[in-house]
N, C-alpha and C positions, 0 to 999 in steps of 0.2 A: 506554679509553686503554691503553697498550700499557704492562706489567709493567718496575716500577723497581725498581733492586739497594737493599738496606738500607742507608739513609744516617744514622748517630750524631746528627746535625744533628733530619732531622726524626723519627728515633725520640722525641728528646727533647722533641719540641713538639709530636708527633700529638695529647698528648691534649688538649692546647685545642681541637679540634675538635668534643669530646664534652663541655667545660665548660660548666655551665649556666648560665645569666640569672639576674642581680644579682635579688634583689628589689626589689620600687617602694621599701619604706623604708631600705635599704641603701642604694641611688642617693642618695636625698635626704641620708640623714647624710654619705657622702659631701661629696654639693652644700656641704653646711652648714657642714661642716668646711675645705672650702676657703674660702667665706665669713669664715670665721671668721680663718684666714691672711690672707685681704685684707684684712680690715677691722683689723687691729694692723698689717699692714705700711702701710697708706696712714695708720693713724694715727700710726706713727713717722716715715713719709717728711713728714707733714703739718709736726709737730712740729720736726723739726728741718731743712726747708726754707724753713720759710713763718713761722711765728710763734707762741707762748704765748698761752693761756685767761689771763687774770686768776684768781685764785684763788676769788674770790666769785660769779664768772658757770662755772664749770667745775660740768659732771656728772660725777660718777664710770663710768670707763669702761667697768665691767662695765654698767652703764646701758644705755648708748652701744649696746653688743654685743647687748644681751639683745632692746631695740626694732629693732635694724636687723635680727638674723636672723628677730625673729615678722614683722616685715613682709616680709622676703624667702622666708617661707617662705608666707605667704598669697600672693603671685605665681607660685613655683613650683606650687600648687597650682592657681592660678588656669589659667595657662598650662602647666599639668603635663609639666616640662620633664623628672620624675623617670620617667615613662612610659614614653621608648623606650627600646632596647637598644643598652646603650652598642655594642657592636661594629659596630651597624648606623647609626650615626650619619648626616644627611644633615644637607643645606643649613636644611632644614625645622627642624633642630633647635636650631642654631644660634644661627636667628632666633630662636627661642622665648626661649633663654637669655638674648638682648639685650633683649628685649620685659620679657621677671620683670625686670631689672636694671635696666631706663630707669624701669619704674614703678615698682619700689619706688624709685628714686632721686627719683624725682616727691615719694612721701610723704613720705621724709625731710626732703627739705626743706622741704615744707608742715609738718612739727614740728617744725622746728630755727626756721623764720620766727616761727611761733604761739608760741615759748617766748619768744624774741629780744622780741615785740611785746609780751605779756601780764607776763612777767616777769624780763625783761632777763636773759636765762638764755640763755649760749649751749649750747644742746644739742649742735650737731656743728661740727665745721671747715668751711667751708663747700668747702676747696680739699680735706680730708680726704674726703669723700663721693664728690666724683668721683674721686680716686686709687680709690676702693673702689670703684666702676663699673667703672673701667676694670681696675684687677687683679681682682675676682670674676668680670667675663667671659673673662677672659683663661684664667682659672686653671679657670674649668668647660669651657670648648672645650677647652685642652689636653686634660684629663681624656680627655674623649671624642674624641678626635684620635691620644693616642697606643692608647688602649685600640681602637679601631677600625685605628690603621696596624697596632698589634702584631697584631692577630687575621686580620687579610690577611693578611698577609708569611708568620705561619707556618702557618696552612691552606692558605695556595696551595701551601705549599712542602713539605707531606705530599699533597699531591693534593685535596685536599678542596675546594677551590673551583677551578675552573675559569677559567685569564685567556683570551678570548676577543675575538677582531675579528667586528666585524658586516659581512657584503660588501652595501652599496649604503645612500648614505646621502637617499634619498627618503623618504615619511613610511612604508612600512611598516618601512624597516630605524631609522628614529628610534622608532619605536611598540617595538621589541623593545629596544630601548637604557633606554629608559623604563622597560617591565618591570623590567628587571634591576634598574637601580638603586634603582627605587621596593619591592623584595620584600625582607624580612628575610632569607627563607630561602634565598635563590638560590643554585643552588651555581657559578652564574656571575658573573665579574668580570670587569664590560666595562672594556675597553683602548683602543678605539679602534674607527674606524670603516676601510672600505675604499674607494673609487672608482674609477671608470675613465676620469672627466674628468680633464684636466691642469693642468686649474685649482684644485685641492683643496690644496696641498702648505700652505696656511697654514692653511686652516678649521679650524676647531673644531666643535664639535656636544656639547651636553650639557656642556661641560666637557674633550671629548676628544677628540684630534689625529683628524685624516683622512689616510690615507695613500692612495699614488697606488697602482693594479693596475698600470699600466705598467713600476713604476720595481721591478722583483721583486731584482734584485740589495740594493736598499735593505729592502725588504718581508722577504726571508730575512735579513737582519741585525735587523730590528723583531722577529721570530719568536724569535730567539736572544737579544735582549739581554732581552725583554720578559715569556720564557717562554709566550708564547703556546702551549693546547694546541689550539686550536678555534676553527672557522672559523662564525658561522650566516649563512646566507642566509634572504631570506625567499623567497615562494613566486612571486613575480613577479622575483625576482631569479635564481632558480632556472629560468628562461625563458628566459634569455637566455644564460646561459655552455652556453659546450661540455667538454665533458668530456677532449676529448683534448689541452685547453688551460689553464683556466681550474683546473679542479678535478685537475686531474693536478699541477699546480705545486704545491697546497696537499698532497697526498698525499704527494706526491716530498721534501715535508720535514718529514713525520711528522705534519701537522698535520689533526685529526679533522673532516671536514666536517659539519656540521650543518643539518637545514632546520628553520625554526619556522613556527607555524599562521598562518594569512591572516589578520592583522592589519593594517589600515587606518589605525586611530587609536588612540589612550590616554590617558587623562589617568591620574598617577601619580598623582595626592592624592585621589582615591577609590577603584580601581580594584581594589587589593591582592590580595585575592583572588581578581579576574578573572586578574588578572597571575599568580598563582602556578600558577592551572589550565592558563595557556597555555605558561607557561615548562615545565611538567612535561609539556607534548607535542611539549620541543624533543627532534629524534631525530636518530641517525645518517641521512643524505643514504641512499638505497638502490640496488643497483647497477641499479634498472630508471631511476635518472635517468641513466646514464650509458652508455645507447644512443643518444643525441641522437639522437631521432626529431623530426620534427616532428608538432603535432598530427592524427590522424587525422580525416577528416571525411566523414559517410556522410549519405545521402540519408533524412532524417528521417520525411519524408511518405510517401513510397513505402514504408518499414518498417512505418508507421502504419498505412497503408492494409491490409498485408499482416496484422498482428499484433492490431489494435483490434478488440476485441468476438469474438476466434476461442479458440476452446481449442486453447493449445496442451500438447504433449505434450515432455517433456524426458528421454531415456533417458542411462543415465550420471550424473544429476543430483545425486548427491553427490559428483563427482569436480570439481576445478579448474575444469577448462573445464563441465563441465554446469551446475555451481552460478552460473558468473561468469554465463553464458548466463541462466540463469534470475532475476536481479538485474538485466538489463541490459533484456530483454523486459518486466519491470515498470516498465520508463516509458513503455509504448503501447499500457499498459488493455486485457489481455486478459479476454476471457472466463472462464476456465479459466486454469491453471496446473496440471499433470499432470506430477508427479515421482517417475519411477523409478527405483531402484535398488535391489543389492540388499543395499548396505551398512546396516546399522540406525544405527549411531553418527552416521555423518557427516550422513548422513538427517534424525535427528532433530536435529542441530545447525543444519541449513539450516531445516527448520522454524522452531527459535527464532526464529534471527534474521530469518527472514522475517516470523514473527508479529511480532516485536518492530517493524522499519523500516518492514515493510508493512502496517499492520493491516485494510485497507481491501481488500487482494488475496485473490479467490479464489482458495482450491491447494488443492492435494490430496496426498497424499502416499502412494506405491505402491510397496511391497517386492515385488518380480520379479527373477527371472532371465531377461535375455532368450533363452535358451537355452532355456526353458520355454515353447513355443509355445502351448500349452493357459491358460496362465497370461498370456499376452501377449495372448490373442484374447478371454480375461475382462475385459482391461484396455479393448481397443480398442474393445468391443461395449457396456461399461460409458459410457464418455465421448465416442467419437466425435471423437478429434483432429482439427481442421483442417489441422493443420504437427506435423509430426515432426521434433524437433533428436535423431539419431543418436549421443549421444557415447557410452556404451558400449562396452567397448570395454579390452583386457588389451594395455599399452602396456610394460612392463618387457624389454628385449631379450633378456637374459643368463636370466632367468624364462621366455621365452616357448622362448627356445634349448634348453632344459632341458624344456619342459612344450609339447610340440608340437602334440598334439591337444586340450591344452586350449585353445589359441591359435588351432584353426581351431573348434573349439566355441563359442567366445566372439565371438571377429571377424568370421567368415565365417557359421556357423549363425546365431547370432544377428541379422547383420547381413540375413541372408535369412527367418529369419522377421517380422522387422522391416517389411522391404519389402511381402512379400508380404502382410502383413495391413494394413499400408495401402492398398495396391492394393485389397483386397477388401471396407477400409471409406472407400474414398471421399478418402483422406487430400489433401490439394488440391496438400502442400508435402512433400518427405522430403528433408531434407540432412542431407548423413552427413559426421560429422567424420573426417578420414583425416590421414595425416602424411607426409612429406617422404621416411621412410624405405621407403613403397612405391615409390619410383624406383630401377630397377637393384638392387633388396632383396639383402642380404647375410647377412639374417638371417628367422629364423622371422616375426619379429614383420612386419617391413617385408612380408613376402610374403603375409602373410592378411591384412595391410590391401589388398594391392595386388588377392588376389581378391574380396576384398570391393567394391572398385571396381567391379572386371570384373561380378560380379555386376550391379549395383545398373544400370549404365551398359547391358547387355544386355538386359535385362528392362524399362526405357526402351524401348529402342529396338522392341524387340516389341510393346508397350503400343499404342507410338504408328502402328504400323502398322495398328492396330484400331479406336484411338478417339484422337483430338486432344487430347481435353480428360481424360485419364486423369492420374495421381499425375505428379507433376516432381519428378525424382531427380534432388539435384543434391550433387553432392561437393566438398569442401573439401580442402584440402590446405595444410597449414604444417608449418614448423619445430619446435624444440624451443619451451618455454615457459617465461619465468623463474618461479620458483618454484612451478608445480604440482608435486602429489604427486612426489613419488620424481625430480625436477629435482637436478640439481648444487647448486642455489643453497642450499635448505636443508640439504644434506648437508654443504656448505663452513660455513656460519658454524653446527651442532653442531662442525663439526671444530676451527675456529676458539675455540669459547667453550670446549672441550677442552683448548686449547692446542694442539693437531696433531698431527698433522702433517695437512695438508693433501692429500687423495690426489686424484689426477690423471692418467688410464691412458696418456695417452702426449702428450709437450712437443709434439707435431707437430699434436696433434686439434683441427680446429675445427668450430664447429655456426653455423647460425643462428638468430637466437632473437626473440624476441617478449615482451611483458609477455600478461599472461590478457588482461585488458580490452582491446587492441589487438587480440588472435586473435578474442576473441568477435565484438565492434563487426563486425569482418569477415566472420563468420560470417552476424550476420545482414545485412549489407549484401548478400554473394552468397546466400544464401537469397532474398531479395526480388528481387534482378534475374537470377537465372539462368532460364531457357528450360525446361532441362530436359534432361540428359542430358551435362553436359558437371564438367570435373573443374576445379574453379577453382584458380588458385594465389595465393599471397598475394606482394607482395613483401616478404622479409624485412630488405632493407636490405645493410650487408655482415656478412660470417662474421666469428665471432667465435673467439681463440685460447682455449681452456678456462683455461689456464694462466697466459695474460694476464687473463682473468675472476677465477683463485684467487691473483692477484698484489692485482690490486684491492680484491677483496671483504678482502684481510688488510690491506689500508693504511685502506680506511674505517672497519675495527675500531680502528685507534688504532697497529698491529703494522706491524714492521717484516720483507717476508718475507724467508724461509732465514736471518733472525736473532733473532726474536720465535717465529715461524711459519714450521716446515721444509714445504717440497711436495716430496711421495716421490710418483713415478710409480711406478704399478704393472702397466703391460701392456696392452695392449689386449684386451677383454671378447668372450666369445665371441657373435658375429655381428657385430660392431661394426666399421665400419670409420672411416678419419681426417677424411671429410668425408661431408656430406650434399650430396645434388642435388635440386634441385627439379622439373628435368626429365630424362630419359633422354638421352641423346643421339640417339635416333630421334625425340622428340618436339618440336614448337616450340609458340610461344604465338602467340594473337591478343590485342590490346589489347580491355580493353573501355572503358566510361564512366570505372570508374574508377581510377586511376590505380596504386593499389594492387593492384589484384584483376585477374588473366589468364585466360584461356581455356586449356588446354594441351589440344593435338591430340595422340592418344595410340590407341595400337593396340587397335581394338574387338572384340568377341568377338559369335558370334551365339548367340543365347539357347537355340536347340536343339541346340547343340554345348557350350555351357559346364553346362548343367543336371548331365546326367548325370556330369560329371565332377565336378562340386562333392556331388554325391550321392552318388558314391563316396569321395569325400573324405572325408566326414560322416562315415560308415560307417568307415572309417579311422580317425578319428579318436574314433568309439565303441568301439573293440575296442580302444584303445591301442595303435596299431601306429605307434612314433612314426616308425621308418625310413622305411616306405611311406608316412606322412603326408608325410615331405618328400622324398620320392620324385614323388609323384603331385603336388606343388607346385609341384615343377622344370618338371612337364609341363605343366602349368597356367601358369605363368611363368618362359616359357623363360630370362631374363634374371636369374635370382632365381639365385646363384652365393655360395656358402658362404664365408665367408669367418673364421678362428681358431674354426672348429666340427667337431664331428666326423663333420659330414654331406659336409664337402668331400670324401669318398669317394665319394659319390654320383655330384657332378660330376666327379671321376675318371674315373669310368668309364661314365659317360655321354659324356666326351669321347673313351675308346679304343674305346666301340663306334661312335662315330663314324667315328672313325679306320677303323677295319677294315671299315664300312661303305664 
C-alpha cells in the first residue's frame, strides 16, 4: 500500500497492533467477575421487583455467589469459552457463552428445586436466575464485542489490517470470505462482496452487503466511506474482467488488486490452518494479468509426437526463455534433457528446482560457451540431440552497442557453430530463438540476430539441395518478454520498492510484449510444425506504451504515480529506437494452422556468398575491431541503420559515397 503522512490519532493506537493475548486464566477471572456483577445486579433487580425470602427459607448470599460461579465456571471449562482471543471473537463464540450460561442455569435450578423439596430452603429466586442469564450473557458478549470492535477500528486505522471487497460472489469468492473470517491472524477485513449481476443490491453473503460492479459511481463512495484498501479476486474471477475496464476503475481510485489461490470450497470450523496458508498466498494481481490475452492453445499431440522419448538439447538454458523452455518440454517425457549454459549460478538453481518438481526427469547439466566450438562438439558427440532449442544468445542493446564484437562472437559464431554441429550430428530439429529487433535493426544487437538468421536460413537452403531429409532450421521470432532477465518489469518494481523514481527513456516508446510461458508454448508449437527454413513470427497482440506500463505497475503497488512514484524520462538508449516491427516493410506474412504463429517472407542470402563474409566478420570481431565489425554488418544487412550510436557515421558515409557514386 502506498505510504501515509503521520497521523497523532493512529500514532496513539499503533501499538495495539503488537499487544499481546490475554492469557486463558485472565479471560476467565475476567468472565467471573462480570458473573459476579450479574449475579447481585439480578439479585437486586430480583429483590426489589418481584418479592422477599422469608427469613427462615433465605441462604446467605455469599452462598448463592460462591455455587453459582463453581458451577459457571465447570461450564466455561466444559465449553471453554475462556480459549479464544478476545479480539478475534466470532459467531462460534458467542454461542459457546450462551451454551456455559443455559447449562449452568439448568443446574441451578436443579439445586434451588432439590433444596425447595428436601428442605423447604429456598436456595435462589427463581425470577433472580434468569435476570442472571440473561445479564451474564449480556455482559460476556459485550466484553468481547467491544474489545474486538475496539481492536478493528484502530488496527485498521494504522494500516495493519486490511478492509477488503471480494469481486465475485460464487463459491470460490465465498471460500476466500470464509478464510478471512474463520483466521485469527488475518491481516484482512472483509467488507463486503462485489457482483456484476443487478440483482445483488440487497443480498447478503456471510453477514455482508453485495455491492453492484455496475453501479461504480456508488462502489467509489463504498471505497471512501468504508476505507476500503483492496480488492481480491479469485482465479476464475480473474478470467473474465478486462483490464482496461474492470481493474483499471479499481486502480484509478488507489485501490490495491489482489488474486487469491484456487479455492473451490472451505469449511471454516476445521480448516484454520489450511485457511492461513492460503490467505498468506493472497498477492498483488501481476502486470502479466493485464495483457488481456486470451488463452493460448497449441497442438498437444504433434509436440508429443515431436519431443517424447528424444534428447533434447537446450542452449541458453539458464536464461528466462531457456529455462521456461526447458519446464514446459517436461510435460512430453523426453528422453534426455541436455542443459547448457555457461552461467554456473542460474544453472545450478534450475537444477534444484528441476530435481525438486521433476524428480523422475532425465537432465543433464552442461557448462559451455557456445563460442567454444571444440567444447560444443564434446557436447554434441557426448549426447547426440535429437532437437536443438537455440536460445543463447547476448540480448542487452545499450551492452551489445558498446561490446560489438562480443555481440557477433556470441549471436552470430555461436549461432553458426551451433548449426553446423548439428548438421554434422544428425540433429532432426534446430530452432533458434531470434527477436523482433532483427527487423530494420537499429542497433548492434538487432543486427547479429538478424545475421544469425541469415545464417541459419542459407545453410537450410544448401542442405536441402543435397538431401531432403537433412537438419530443419527453423527460427522464431518475438517481442520483448515480461519479466525476463534484464526486462523493464523487474527494473520498474526494484524502482518502485525504492520509492523512485521510476525511469523510462522516452513518453513516446512503445514495445510488444509477451509473458515467458506464452513466447516458449509458441516456441515449441513452431518448432513442431515448421518445414524448415522459414522465420516464424508470433502475433504479439497490440503495442504497449512503456510509460503506460510504469503508470500501472505503480498503481498495483498501492502508489499513486508523479505523487507517491515520480517517472523521470531519461533519453533514448543508444541503438534503441521508439517502436519495434515485427516485419520489415519489404517483408509480408503467410497464415499458417495457427492462428498465433506466421510465416514471414523475407530476403534470402545464398550460402556461398554469405559464408565468407560471416568469416570475415568472425575474424573481425576476434581482433576487436569494433568499427569494421559494424562496418561489415551494414554490408551484410544493408537495412541495419544506426540510430543514437556513434556508428551513425558509418551510415553517413556510406550514404555520401553513394551519393557521389
Amino acid at each position: 500500500m502506498g505510504s501515509k503522512k503521520n497521523n497523532p490519532k493512529t500514532d496513539m493506537f499503533a501499538h495495539l497492533s503488537s499487544v499481546g493475548y490475554l492469557p486463558r486464566w485472565a479471560v476467565l477471572i475476567c468472565d467471573l467477575f462480570l458473573c459476579t456483577l450479574a449475579f447481585y445486579l439480578a439479585y437486586f433487580l430480583a429483590l426489589k421487583l418481584y418479592y422477599t425470602i422469608p427469613e427462615e427459607q433465605e441462604v446467605a448470599i455469599e452462598t448463592r455467589l460462591i455455587v453459582t460461579l463453581c458451577c459457571q465456571t465447570v461450564f466455561f471449562i466444559i465449553f471453554r469459552t475462556y480459549s479464544g482471543i478476545l479480539r478475534y471473537s466470532t459467531y462460534a463464540d458467542a454461542l459457546k457463552l450462551a451454551l456455559s450460561v443455559v447449562s449452568s442455569l439448568v443446574v441451578l435450578f436443579i439445586i434451588h428445586y432439590a433444596c425447595l423439596f428436601l428442605s423447604g430452603t429456598r436456595f435462589f429466586l427463581g425470577v433472580g436466575l434468569l435476570l442472571y442469564g440473561l445479564l451474564a450473557f449480556v455482559f460476556l458478549f459485550l466484553l468481547r464485542l467491544v474489545v474486538k470492535v475496539t481492536f478493528d477500528h484502530f488496527v485498521v486505522s494504522v494500516g495493519q489490517v486490511v478492509p477488503v471487497l471480494i469481486y465475485g460472489t460464487k463459491a470460490a469468492g465465498v471460500s476466500i470470505g470464509k478464510m478471512i473470517r474463520s483466521t485469527t491472524d488475518s491481516k484482512y477485513k472483509l467488507v463486503g462482496f462485489i457482483d456484476d449481476s443487478k440483482n445483488t443490491s440487497n443480498m447478503q453473503i456471510l453477514g455482508k452487503p453485495v455491492y453492484m460492479r455496475n453501479n461504480e459511481e456508488k462502489l467509489a463512495d463504498i471505497f471512501r466511506k468504508k476505507q476500503i484498501k483492496a480488492v481480491i479476486f479469485s482465479p476464475w474471477k480473474m478470467k473474465d474482467v478486462k483490464g482496461d475496464k474492470d481493474l483499471d476503475f479499481f486502480l484509478n481510485h488507489n485501490i490495491a488488486v489482489l488474486t487469491s489461490p484456487l479455492i473451490e470450497s472451505y469449511d471454516e470450523h476445521i480448516d484454520e490452518d489450511r485457511a492461513q496458508k492460503n490467505l498468506n498466498k493472497i498477492k498483488s494481481i501481476q502486470i502479466e494479468d493485464l495483457l488481456n490475452r486470451r488463452q493460448i492453445s497449441i497442438n498437444q499431440d504433434e509436440i508429443a509426437k515431436q519431443l517424447s522419448n528424444k534428447v533434447i538439447l537446450i542452449s541458453g538454458a539458464a536464461g528466462s526463455i531457456g529455462s521456461e523452455i526447458a519446464r514446459q518440454v517436461t510435460a512430453f517425457n523426453p528422453k534426455m534433457l541436455v542443459l547448457l549454459d555457461q552461467a554456473e549460478t542460474p544453472l545450478h538453481n534450475l537444477r534444484l528446482e528441476l530435481e525438486e518438481n521433476f524428480p523422475n526427469l532425465c537432465f543433464t547439466i552442461f557448462i559451455g560457451d557456445v563460442r567454444n566450438n571444440d567444447r560444443m562438439e564434446y557436447m554434441m558427440d557426448t549426447y547426440h540431440p535429437d532437437i536443438v532449442y537455440h536460445a543463447a544468445a547476448y540480448k542487452h542493446v545499450p551492452m551489445m552497442e558498446d561490446n560489438p564484437s562480443e555481440s557477433i562472437l556470441a549471436n552470430v559464431l555461436g549461432t553458426k557453430n551451433m548449426a553446423d554441429l548439428s548438421v554434422k550430428y544428425h540433429v532432426s530439429r534446430f530452432v533458434m530463438v531470434s527477436t523482433d529487433k532483427a527487423v530494420n535493426p537499429t542497433n548492434v544487437m538487432g543486427a547479429s540476430k538478424r545475421i544469425a538468421e541469415i545464417y541459419v536460413q542459407s545453410l537450410f537452403d544448401k542442405l536441402t539441395q543435397e538431401d531432403n531429409s537433412c537438419t530443419k532450421f527453423i527460427t522464431t521470432r518475438f517481442g520483448n518478454v515480461l519479466g525476463s532477465n534484464g526486462s523493464v518489469i523487474p527494473l520498474f518494481k526494484q524502482q518502485i520498492e525504492k520509492g523512485g523514481p521510476v525511469t523510462v527513456t522516452h513518453p513516446d516508446i512503445i514495445r510488444y510484449f509477451m509473458t515467458i510461458p506464452e513466447a516458449c508454448l509458441l516456441v515449441l508449437e513452431a518448432g513442431s510444425m515448421g518445414k524448415g527454413g522459414e522465420i516464424l513470427i508470433f502475433d504479439m497482440g497490440k503495442p504497449v506504451k512503456i510509460v503506460d506500463l510504469a503508470r500501472r505497475m505503480i498503481k498495483l503497488a498501492g502508489f499513486v504515480p508523479d505523487v507517491d512514484i515520480a517517472i523521470k524520462f531519461t533519453g533514448l538508449r543508444p541503438g534503441e529506437k521508439l517502436y519495434e516491427e515485427l516485419l520489415s516493410s519489404k517483408e509480408n506474412t503467410i497464415s499458417t494452422d495457427h492462428d498465433k504463429i506466421m510465416i514471414a517472407k523475407v530476403r534470402k542470402c545464398d550460402y556461398s556468398t554469405i559464408l565468407p563474409q560471416i568469416t570475415t566478420l568472425v575474424s573481425l570481431a576476434y581482433s576487436v575491431k569494433d568499427y569494421a565489425v559494424v562496418e561489415k554488418m551494414k554490408e551484410i544487412v544493408p537495412e541495419f541503420i544506426s540510430k543514437n550510436s556513434p556508428y551513425e557515421v558509418i551510415d553517413l558515409k556510406n550514404k555520401i559515397h553513394a551519393t557521389v557514386n
